[in-house]
C-alpha positions in Angstrom: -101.8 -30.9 76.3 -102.0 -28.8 73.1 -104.3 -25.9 72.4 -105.6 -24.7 68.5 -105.7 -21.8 68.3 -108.2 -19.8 65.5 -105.6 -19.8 62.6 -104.9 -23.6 63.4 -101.3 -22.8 65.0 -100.7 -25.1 67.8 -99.7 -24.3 71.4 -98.8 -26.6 74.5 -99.9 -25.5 77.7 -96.7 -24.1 78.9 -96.4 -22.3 75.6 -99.7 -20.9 76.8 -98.8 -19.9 80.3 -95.7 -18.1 78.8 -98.0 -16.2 76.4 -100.1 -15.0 79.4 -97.3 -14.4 81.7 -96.0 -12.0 78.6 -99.5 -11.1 78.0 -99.3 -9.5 81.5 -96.3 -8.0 81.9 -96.5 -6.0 78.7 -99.9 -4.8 80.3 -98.4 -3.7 83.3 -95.4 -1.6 81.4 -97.7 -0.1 79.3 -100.0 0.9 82.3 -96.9 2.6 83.8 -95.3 4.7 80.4 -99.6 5.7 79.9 -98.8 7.0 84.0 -95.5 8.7 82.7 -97.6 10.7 80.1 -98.4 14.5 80.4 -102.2 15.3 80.0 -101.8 19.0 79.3 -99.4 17.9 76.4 -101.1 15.3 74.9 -103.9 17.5 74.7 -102.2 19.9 72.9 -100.7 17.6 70.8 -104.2 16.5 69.9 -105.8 20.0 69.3 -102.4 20.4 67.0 -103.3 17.9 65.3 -107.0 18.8 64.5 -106.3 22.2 63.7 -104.1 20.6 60.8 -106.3 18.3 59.8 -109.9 20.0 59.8 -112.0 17.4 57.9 -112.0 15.2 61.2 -115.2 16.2 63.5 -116.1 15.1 67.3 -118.4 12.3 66.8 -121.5 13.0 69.3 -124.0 10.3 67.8 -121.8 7.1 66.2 -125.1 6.5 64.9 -124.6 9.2 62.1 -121.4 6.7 60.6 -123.4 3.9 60.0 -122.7 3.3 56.5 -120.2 5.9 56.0 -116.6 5.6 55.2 -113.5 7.3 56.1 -111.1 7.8 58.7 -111.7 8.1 62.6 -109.6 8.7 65.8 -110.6 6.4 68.8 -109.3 9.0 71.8 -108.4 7.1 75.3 -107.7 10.4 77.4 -106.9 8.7 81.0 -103.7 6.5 78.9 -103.0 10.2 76.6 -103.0 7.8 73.6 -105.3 8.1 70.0 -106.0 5.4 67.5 -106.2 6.1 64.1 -107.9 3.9 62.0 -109.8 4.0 58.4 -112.8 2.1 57.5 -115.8 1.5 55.2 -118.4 2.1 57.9 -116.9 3.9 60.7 -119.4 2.7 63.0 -119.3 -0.8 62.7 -115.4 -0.8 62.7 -115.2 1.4 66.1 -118.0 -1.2 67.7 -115.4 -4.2 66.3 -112.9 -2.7 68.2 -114.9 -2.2 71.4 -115.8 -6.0 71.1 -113.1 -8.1 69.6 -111.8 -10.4 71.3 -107.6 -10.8 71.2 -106.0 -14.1 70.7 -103.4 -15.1 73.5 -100.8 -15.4 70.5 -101.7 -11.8 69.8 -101.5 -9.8 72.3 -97.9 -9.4 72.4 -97.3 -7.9 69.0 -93.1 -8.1 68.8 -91.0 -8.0 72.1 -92.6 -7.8 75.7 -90.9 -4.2 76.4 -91.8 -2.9 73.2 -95.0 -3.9 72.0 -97.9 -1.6 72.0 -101.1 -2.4 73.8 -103.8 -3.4 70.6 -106.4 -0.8 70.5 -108.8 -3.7 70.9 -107.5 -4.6 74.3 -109.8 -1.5 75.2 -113.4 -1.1 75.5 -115.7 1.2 75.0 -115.7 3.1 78.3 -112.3 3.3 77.6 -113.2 5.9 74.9 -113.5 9.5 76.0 -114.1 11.0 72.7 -114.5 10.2 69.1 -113.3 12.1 65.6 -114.0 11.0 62.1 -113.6 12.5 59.0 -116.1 10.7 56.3 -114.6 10.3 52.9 -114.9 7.8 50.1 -111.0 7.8 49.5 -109.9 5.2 52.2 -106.5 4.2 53.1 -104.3 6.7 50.8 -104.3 9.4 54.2 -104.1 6.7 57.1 -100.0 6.5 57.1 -100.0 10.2 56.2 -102.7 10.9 59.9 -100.5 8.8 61.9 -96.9 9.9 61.1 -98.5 13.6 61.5 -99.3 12.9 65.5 -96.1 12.2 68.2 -95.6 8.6 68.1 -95.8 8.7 72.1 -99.1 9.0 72.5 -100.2 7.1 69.4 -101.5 3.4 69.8 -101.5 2.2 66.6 -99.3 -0.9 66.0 -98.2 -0.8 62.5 -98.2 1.8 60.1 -101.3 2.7 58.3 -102.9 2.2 54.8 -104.0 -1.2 53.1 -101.5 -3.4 53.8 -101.9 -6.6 50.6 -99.8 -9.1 52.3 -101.6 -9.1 55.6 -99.2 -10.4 59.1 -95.9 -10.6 57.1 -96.4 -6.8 56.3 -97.7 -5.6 59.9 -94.8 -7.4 60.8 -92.6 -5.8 58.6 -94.1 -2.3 59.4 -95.1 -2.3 63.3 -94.3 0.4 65.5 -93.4 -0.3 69.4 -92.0 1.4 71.8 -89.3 1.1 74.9 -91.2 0.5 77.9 -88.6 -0.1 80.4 
């Protein structure tokens, strides 16, 4: 049996079941290094980061993004890890994220002990707080934000900024991490 999947790549069943059975365990090592992680730091490291970067505000009403572009930090405090992303309408990327759902053949992104958990794996109760900084001048800060905050508590996948060649360069430019 052979499953298609949205990008027309073909799977067999036990492809499938190895994809899942990856799928899993990389769940379960990220679950333990997020376990691993100080609160107290990360929370430091976060108002560090803030105070450097005063432009980004907590986000009480996501209603107040509709429309507007610029950067914005998804914060998951029980894993201590942010999310920086960039957008042209904050809100309707951060509700993407909340309800995308990932491919099989994406949710290992690179080796099973060293790929990061896709921000999209998480949902919206997930989030504890929210931080955007509304600009018209996307993508030329992104990499800049996310080399600026310890790479240990940082979910992103790949570095940031627009990327012109799509998978080959988020290959080329992912970030992972040792998990055993």
């Amino acid at each position: 049996m052979t499953r298609v999947s949205k990008d027309g790549v073909k799977h067999t069943a036990i492809k499938c079941e190895k994809m899942a059975e990856n799928a899993l365990e990389n769940f379960d090592l990220n679950m333990q290094y997020f376990k691993a992680l100080d609160k107290e730091e990360f929370n430091i490291a976060l108002d560090s980061f803030l105070s450097r970067h005063p432009k980004f505000k907590e986000v009480l009403d996501l209603n107040e993004y509709k429309g507007v572009p610029g950067y914005y930090i998804i914060v998951l405090d029980e894993y201590c890890q942010v999310y920086i992303g960039t957008a042209e309408d904050i809100k309707r990327r951060i509700m993407a994220h909340w309800s995308k759902n990932m491919p099989l053949d994406r949710l290992v992104f690179g080796h099973v002990d060293r790929s990061v958990l896709s921000i999209d794996s998480f949902r919206a109760l997930d989030t504890t707080r929210i931080f955007a900084y509304g600009t018209e001048q996307l993508y030329s800060k992104e990499d800049d934000f996310i080399n600026d905050f310890p790479d240990k508590y940082f979910i992103n996948r790949t570095r940031g900024g627009l990327m012109q060649f799509g998978l080959i360069e988020a290959i080329a430019n992912k970030k992972g991490r040792n998990l055993r």
